[in-house]
Phi, psi and omega in degrees: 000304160338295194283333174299323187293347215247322188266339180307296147005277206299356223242068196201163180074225190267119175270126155292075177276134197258173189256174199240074180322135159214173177269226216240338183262017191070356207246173209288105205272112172240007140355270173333272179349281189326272219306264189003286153348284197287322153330319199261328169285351172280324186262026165060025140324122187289342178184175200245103147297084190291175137059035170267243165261310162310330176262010178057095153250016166296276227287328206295135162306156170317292205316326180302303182292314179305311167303327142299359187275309193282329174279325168261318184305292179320298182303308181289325171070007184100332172334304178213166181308131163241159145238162191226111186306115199242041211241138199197162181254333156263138212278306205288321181277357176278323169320289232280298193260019164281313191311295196303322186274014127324256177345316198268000168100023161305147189263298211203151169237132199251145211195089187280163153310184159283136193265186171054300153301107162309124161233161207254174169333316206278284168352294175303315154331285148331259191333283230289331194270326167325282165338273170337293187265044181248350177198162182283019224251165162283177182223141196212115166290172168222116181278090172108345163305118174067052164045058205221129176231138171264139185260144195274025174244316166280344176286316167303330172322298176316321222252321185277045213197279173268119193315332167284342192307156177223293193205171191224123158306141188236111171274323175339134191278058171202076184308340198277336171277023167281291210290351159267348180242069194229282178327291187335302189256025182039037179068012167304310219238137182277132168273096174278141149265178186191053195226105171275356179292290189250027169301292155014289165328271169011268171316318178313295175277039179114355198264108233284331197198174157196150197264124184256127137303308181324301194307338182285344167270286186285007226295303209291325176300316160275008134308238205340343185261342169305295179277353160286284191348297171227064173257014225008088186235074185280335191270305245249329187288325205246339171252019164261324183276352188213010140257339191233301197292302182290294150005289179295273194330348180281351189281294178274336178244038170325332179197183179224054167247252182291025176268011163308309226288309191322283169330316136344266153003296182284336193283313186314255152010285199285014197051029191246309159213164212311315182245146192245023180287118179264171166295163225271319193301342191284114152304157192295166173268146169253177237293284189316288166341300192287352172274326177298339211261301164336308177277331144330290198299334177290339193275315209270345188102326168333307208215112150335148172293148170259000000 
């Protein structure tokens, strides 16, 4: 229990979900990877999300994912806390790839309900204390991941059940329930955001740490709107944010049908990595897009003026 509390510690401020370089044949650019890596921990992330949504871990083979685990955990090297996305619709393979990124030197593991199937509370319940209790690691839910919302009655649940649990990412367009579950769950369960549109919102109300897309661009800019709030510098906090940040996102994450592929794009464009190639399911960016995001990222200082 010590050594879990210990890693729970660790666990706090801008997570970076990285988005997952490939090459022009889909298979994993870890070039990229490295330079990525090394980009977003230079600029002062508090910590690394693999295999999230940002990272199409929908598309990904086991095999694919597993390779990124290995790749990224091995690259970081401690530098900073990594987690690793295990969300799965089976109980047994999402165990099976908390175990490997266990093994392979992963900090916390991430984890939605089971998806494709319906399940009613119990269901969810179940899988997720499967997960949980399948590697000693904390563990951090997604509150609103694959349209699946935990009721602050199943986060206690969670929390009085399982040892590991740590804290629940909230994707849900109602930022104000981050400011509930600190009660809800008799302060167990840590309140994240994980929106890139209202993390902003989020941190207002309360939330110890959050997970970014935004970060694979913005890395330093989201520390900092992270670390003002709360050193409570809320003006210094509020114009980093509605100058640089808020701006891009209106951009790439207008919806989540593309904002891999935005980011992608913007990473391309800055030289942190080679190909903006996504997986076959990612729809194309289209004319208009691909121009706003530009002119944004030329606005915002990212990408020199034309």
């Amino acid at each position: 229990m010590k050594k879990l509390n210990e890693r729970k510690a660790k666990l706090y401020g801008n997570h970076a979900l990285l988005v997952t370089p490939m090459l022009p044949d889909g298979s994993i650019d870890q070039a990229s990877t490295h330079r990525l890596i090394d980009f977003v921990i230079s600029k002062g992330v508090h910590g690394i999300l693999a295999l999230g949504s940002t990272g199409e871990v929908f598309a990904l083979t086991d095999d694919e994912r597993r390779q990124l685990v290995e790749i990224v955990t091995k690259h970081v090297a401690g530098r900073v806390p990594v987690g690793v996305g295990v969300n799965d619709s089976s109980a047994d393979t999402a165990a099976l790839l908390a175990k490997h990124a266990e093994a392979h030197g992963a900090d916390y593991i991430f984890t939605t309900g089971p998806y494709y199937h319906p399940h009613g509370a119990e269901g969810v319940f179940r899988h997720v204390k499967y997960v949980g209790d399948a590697t000693e690691l904390p563990l951090m839910v997604y509150d609103g991941g694959a349209g699946i919302e935990f009721s602050l009655a199943l986060l206690k649940r969670m929390a009085d059940a399982i040892p590991t649990m740590h804290c629940s990412k909230l994707f849900l367009p109602y930022p104000g329930k981050i400011a509930q579950y600190a009660a809800a769950t008799d302060n167990r369960v840590k309140a994240w955001a994980g929106h890139d549109q209202m993390n902003f919102m989020m941190l207002l109300y309360g939330a110890e740490g959050m997970t970014s897309a935004a970060s694979c661009v913005l890395p330093s800019e989201q520390s900092r709107i992270f670390e003002y709030i709360r050193d409570g510098r809320l003006d210094d906090a509020r114009n980093l944010f509605y100058t640089t940040v808020g701006p891009l996102n209106s951009v790439a994450f207008a919806n989540v049908l593309q904002y891999p592929q935005c980011y992608k794009r913007a990473l391309k464009w800055m030289g942190i990595i080679e190909h903006d190639t996504c997986k076959v399911v990612m729809e194309p960016i289209d004319e208009v897009r691909n121009n706003e995001l530009r002119a944004i990222l030329e606005r915002i200082g990212v990408l020199p003026r034309k």
